[in-house]
Structures are given as C-alpha cells and as structure tokens.
KEKE-447689 format. One record per residue (C-alpha): x, y, z. Coordinates in pm, whole numbers, padded with zeros to 5 digits, always signed. Layout:
residues N
XYZ...
***
This chain:
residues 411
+12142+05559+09231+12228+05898+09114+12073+06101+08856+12243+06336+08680+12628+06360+08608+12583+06686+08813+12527+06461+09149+12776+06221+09050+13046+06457+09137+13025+06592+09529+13258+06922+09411+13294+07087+09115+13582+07360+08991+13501+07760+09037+13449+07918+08689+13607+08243+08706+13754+08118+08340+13647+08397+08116+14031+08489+08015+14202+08195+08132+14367+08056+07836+14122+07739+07785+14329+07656+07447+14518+07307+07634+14886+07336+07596+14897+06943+07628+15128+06757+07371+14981+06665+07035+14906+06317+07053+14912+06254+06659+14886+06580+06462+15119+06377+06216+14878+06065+06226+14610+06314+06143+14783+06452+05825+14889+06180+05717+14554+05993+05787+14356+06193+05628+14546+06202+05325+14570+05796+05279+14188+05708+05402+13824+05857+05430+13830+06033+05721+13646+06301+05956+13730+06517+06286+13549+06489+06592+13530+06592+06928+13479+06471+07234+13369+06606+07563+13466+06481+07927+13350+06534+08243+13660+06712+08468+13747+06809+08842+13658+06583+09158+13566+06199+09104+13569+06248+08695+13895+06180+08497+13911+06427+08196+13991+06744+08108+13785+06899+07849+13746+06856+07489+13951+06626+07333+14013+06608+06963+14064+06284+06738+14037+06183+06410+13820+05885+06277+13870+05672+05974+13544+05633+05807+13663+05310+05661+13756+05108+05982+13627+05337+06266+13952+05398+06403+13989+05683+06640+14324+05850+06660+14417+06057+06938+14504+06465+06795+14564+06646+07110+14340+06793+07434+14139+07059+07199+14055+07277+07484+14091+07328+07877+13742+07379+08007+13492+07270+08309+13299+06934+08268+13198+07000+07869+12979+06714+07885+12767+06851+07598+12889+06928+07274+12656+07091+07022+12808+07223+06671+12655+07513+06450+12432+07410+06107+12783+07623+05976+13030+07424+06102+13198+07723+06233+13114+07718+06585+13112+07460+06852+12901+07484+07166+12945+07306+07521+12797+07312+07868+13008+07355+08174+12801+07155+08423+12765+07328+08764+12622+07605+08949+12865+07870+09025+12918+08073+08758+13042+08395+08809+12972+08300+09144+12617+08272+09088+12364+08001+09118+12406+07886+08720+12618+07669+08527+12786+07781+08216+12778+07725+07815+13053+07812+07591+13154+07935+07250+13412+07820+06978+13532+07905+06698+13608+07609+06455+13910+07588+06221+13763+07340+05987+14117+07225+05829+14275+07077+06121+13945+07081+06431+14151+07355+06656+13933+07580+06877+13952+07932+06984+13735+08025+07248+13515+08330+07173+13294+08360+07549+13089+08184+07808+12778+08315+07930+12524+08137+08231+12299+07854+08125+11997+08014+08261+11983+07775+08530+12162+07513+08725+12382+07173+08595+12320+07201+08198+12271+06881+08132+12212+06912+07718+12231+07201+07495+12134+07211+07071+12129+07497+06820+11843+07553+06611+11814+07451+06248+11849+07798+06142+12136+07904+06347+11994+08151+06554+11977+08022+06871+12091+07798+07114+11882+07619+07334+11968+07480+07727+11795+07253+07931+11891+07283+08312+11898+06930+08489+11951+07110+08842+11782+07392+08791+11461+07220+08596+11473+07507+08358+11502+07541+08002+11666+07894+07801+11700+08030+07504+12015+08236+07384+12066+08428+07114+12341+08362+06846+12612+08647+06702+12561+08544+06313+12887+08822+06253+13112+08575+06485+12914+08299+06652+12949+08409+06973+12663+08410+07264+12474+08624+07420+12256+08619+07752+11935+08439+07794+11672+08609+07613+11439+08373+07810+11420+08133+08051+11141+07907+08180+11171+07836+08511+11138+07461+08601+10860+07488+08882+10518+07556+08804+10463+07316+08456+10366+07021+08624+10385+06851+08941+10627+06618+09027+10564+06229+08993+10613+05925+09157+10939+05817+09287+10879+05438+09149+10876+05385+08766+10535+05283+08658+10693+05027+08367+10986+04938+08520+11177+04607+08517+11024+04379+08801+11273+04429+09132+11386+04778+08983+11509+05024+09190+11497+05300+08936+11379+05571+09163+11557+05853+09180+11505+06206+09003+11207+06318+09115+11256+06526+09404+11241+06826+09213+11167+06938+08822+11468+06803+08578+11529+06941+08252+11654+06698+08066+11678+06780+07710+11601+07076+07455+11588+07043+07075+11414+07219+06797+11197+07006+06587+11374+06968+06163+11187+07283+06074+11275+07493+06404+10927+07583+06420+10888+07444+06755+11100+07366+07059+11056+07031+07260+11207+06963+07629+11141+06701+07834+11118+06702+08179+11264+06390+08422+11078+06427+08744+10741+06560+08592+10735+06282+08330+10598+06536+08048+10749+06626+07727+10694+07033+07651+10633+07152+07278+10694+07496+07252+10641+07781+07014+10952+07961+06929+10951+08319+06859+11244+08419+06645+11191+08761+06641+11170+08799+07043+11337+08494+07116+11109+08319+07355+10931+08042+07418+10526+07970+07471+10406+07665+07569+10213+07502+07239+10140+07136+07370+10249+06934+07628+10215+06524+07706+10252+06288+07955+10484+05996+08011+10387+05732+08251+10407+05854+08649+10748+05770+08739+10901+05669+08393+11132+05990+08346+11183+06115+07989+11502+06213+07901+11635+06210+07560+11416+06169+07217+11514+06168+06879+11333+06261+06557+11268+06040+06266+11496+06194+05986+11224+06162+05707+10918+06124+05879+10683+06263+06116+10812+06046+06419+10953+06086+06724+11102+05836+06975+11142+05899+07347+11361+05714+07616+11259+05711+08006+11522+05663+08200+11401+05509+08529+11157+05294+08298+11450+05197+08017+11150+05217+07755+11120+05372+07407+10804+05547+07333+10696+05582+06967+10486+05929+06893+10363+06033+06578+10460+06437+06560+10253+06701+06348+10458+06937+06230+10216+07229+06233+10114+07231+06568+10357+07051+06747+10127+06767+06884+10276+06436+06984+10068+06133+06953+10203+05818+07172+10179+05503+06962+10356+05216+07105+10603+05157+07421+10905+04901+07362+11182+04793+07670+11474+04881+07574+11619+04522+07774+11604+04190+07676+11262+03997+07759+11322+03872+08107+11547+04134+08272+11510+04165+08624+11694+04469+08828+11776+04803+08782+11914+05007+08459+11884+05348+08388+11890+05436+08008+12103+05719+07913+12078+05783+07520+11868+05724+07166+11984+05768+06828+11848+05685+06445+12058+05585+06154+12164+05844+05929+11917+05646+05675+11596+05615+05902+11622+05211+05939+11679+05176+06252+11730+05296+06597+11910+05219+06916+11911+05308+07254+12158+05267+07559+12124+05078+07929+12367+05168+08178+12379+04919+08453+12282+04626+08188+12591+04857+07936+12419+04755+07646+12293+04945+07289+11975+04811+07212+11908+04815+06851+11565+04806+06678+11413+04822+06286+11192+05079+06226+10897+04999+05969+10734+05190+05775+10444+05234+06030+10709+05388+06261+10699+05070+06448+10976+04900+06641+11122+04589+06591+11371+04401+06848+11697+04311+06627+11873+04271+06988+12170+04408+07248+12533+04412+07236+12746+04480+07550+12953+04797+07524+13285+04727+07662+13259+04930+07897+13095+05063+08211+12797+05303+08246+12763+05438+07859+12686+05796+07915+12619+05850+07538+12686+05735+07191+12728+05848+06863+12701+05756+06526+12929+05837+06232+12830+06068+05937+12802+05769+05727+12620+05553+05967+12824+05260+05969+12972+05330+06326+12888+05372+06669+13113+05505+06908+13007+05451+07250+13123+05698+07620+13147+05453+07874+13205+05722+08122+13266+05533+08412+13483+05317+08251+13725+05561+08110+13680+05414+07705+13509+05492+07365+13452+05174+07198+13341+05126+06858+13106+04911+06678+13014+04840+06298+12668+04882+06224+12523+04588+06032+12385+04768+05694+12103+04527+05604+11987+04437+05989+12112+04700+06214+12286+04470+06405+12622+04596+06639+12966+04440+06591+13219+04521+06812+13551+04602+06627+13792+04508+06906+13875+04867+06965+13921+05016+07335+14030+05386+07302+14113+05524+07664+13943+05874+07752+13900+06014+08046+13544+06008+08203+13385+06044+07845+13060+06233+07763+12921+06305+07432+13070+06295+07068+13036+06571+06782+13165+06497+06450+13316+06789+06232+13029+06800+05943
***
C-alpha cells in the first residue's frame, strides 16, 4: 500500500512554471450562479486543490462557492493552472493563498515547490505572485503562522521540515531561511504498526524519515511536525527574528504507528494526533509555555471489531470544540467523537463517505458541514453535522472533481 500521494503517481510534470501563465483560461463554470448566489443565500468562497499529471485527474485549484445554508457547492471556474496543489494554506489576512506543488524537480533540482497568491476577496480570483523550493522533497502539508510571518513545510520525501519567510508589503515568498534535514532526529521504526487492526497490513512508510505535517501551535510560539517513519512528534522553538527552528521537546508514538496529522483543541490546552498505519487518535495535554505534550488516552478511529487494513488520512475539531472526527481510507469512513471536558473522547460513530480513499476533509466556517476529498474517487461529498451529537448526515450531494485534495475556505 502506498504512502504518500507523492508515490501514488510513478511521473510527475517538470516545473519550469515560473512565468507560465498559471491563471486557467478554462470556461467559468457559474460566475453567474456565484453572483447571484451570493446575493439570495449565506454564502462563502472556497478552494480546492487537486492532484494533476500522470495517474491523478485534476488540474489545479479549482474555485466554488458554498451555500452556508444547505452546503451546496457550485462550480466557479479552474482558479489556477498549477502542479499537484494538494495543499492549500491561506494567510491570517485573507490576502494570500499558499499551495505545495508535490514533487522533486524543481528548477531541476531535487525539491518540490510551494506557491504564492494573491487573493481578490470579492469574487476568489488568484494572481500568482512566485514559487520558490520546499526545502526538500514531495511537500506533503504546508501552514502559515498565526502571525503571518512565515510559512512552514513539511517534506514527506525528503523527511524535512522548512521555514520561509513571508513579504508582509505583498505576500510573496522568499527562500528557506531554514531547513531541518529529515535524517538524524530519530531512527526509523518498525515496519508493522504496534496498535494496528488484527490482520492489518498497514506497513508501509518507514523506509526512510517522513515529514508529515508542520503547524504552529495558537500562539506561534512553537512549531510542531510530526514525523511518519520515526513515529515522534517534534516541538520546536521558533525564532522570529532569525527565522529558525530549535528543537524544544520531542515524543514518541508507538513503534510502527506513524503520526501524521494532529489538530489543536480551539479553547483548550489539547492536542489530538492521528497514526496512520495504526488508524488511532491520541489525546495529549499541551503546555503552552514549553511546548510539552503529555499523551493521555489512545482511541481507534474504526468501529469495535474491524479486521484488515485502513490507513487514516485526516483529523479535524468543530469550530465550537465539541467534537472531533477523523478519516479511514480503505474502511472511507469519518469517524466522529465528543470531546468532554477532560479532553476525553467519546465514540458517537462512522458514516461512509461516498466515495473512495478520502484524502482530506473540511469543515465549514460555521461548522455545520463537512466536505469530504475522496481522491480516488473523483467527488467532494457533503455532510450535515448533527449540532447537539456530532453526528454526520449525508446530504445526497456528489460534486465531481478531479482527484481532490484539500479544501480552504475564503475567511
């Protein structure tokens, strides 16, 4: 089973796209929906990124706009032209948006790419403003600080993790003003899963350090990545001034298990982290003024019984701290849990997603939607969030999209 969406593909397109025009010339699918949308119903922009060239289906960023009220998604038009953007990431501004282009060529080198847009708030168009390397190869996941200042890569290929600097004048990027290599942290695990599923055969991504995902804690005081094949999650101590990273505190995961994504509490001093090859959810307390994590309590993220293999791909909380779900490809479900006030998980259940192999999901501004990339099945589909349990309804809607990836909303 493969790993990362950077071995999925066997090719991927050259670069060399620094003055191609990336703005798509494709048809607008409903600019007059849009208008007219917006005007009659609550609504919000969002964008979506796709994963392009051999074996994927899209071709870049794709812009649509989403009724708040029913969660439908109307096609606008192809946004922008661009190389695998499976990563979106938008500026605390909401000026600029930010996007990986998975690989490992850039400018012919031996790095994949990230790129900068500008955002025209009153109708989601982009301009592209440059694209600089990723510090490493196959970006995987990319965030900007809380402040603004920088943006932050993790390198799934590559196994490292960088730090770029951030134009305040126009948004634009500069080069790495540090990168941590991905050897020489920790040494790699186990192939097999220590909590996986009985008959699982969960076992790939650890052949070589996998940077997974990089995100400032709320206060942007520190920096946490996690790491796939040496099952640790890194805290580190960001220097603003210099723009670099020091190691502040590090933990373990179970040999084997994989982290890859996590997601803060939005309230509290929590954090939540998915394994991948384990398709767990492990609940750490955080302290906030030196970065420690503090594992609590480890949840499945399947239904009691499950047999086989699944590979979870994505967590998320509700807007409003209740609850929190997490995604299974293989099973294509979205768990969903309560959170109590301990921090503490509670099973409210799984709902299929459509679709096949949900890369990542979203959930609306408003947290009454989920919108959920089934990447290998081509859709988004949507799903009303239960307000007093959490629970998932599925609204009936199917919206085709090319080998889907993530989801940014226009806030």
């Amino acid at each position: 089973m493969k790993r990362s969406e950077t071995e999925d593909r066997a090719v991927l397109p050259a670069y060399g796209m620094s003055r191609r025009s990336l703005l798509a010339g494709a048809a607008v699918l409903g600019a007059a929906a849009l208008k007219s949308g917006r005007a009659a119903s609550r609504s919000v922009l969002a964008w979506f990124g796709t994963y392009t060239g051999k074996g994927a289906n899209g071709q870049g960023i794709y812009l649509f706009n989403v009724s708040l009220e029913t969660g439908k998604l109307t096609p606008v038009k192809l946004a922008a032209k661009t190389d695998s953007p499976g990563w979106l990431a938008l500026h605390p501004n909401g000026k600029y948006l930010y996007t990986t282009n998975e690989g490992s060529n850039f400018n012919g080198g031996k790095t994949g790419a990230v790129s900068a847009w500008s955002i025209n708030r009153s109708n989601g168009d982009l301009t592209f403003i440059n694209i600089v390397g990723s510090g490493g190869a196959g970006p995987a996941h990319m965030s900007v600080d809380p402040k603004g200042q920088f943006a932050f890569v993790a390198n799934y290929a590559g196994g490292s993790v960088a730090v770029l600097p951030i134009d305040p004048a126009n948004g634009s990027l500069g080069n790495a003003t540090h990168v941590v290599p991905g050897k020489g942290m920790a040494p790699v695990g186990p192939a097999k899963p220590t909590t996986a599923p009985p008959g699982s055969f969960a076992i790939s991504g650890h052949d070589a350090p996998h940077a997974h995902m990089i995100e400032a804690d709320p206060a942007g005081k520190f920096v946490i990545s996690t790491d796939l094949a040496e099952d640790r999650i890194h805290v580190w101590a960001l220097n603003r001034s210099k723009g670099t990273l020091s190691l502040a505190s590090s933990v373990a995961t179970p040999p084997g298990d994989g982290p890859r994504h996590f997601a803060f509490h939005p309230t509290k001093n929590w954090m939540y982290s998915l394994q991948e090859e384990a398709s767990t959810v492990i609940f750490f307390t955080y302290d906030p003024q030196t970065g420690r994590l503090t594992a609590k309590k480890t949840y499945s993220s399947l239904p009691p019984g499950f047999a086989g293999t699944n590979f979870t791909s994505e967590i998320r909380i509700s807007p409003n701290g209740r609850f929190l779900y997490a995604a299974n490809r293989l099973h294509d479900t979205i768990a969903a849990f309560s959170i109590g006030g301990d921090g503490a998980l509670s099973r409210v259940g799984e709902t299929p997603t459509g679709g096949d192999y949900p890369r990542s999901f979203t959930i609306d501004p408003t947290g009454s939607f989920i919108f959920c990339c089934n990447q290998r099945g081509d859709s988004v589909t949507t799903f009303r969030i239960n307000p007093q349990t959490g629970a998932l309804q599925f609204t009936g809607a199917y919206t085709p999209v090319g080998s889907p990836a993530s989801i940014v909303f226009l806030t």
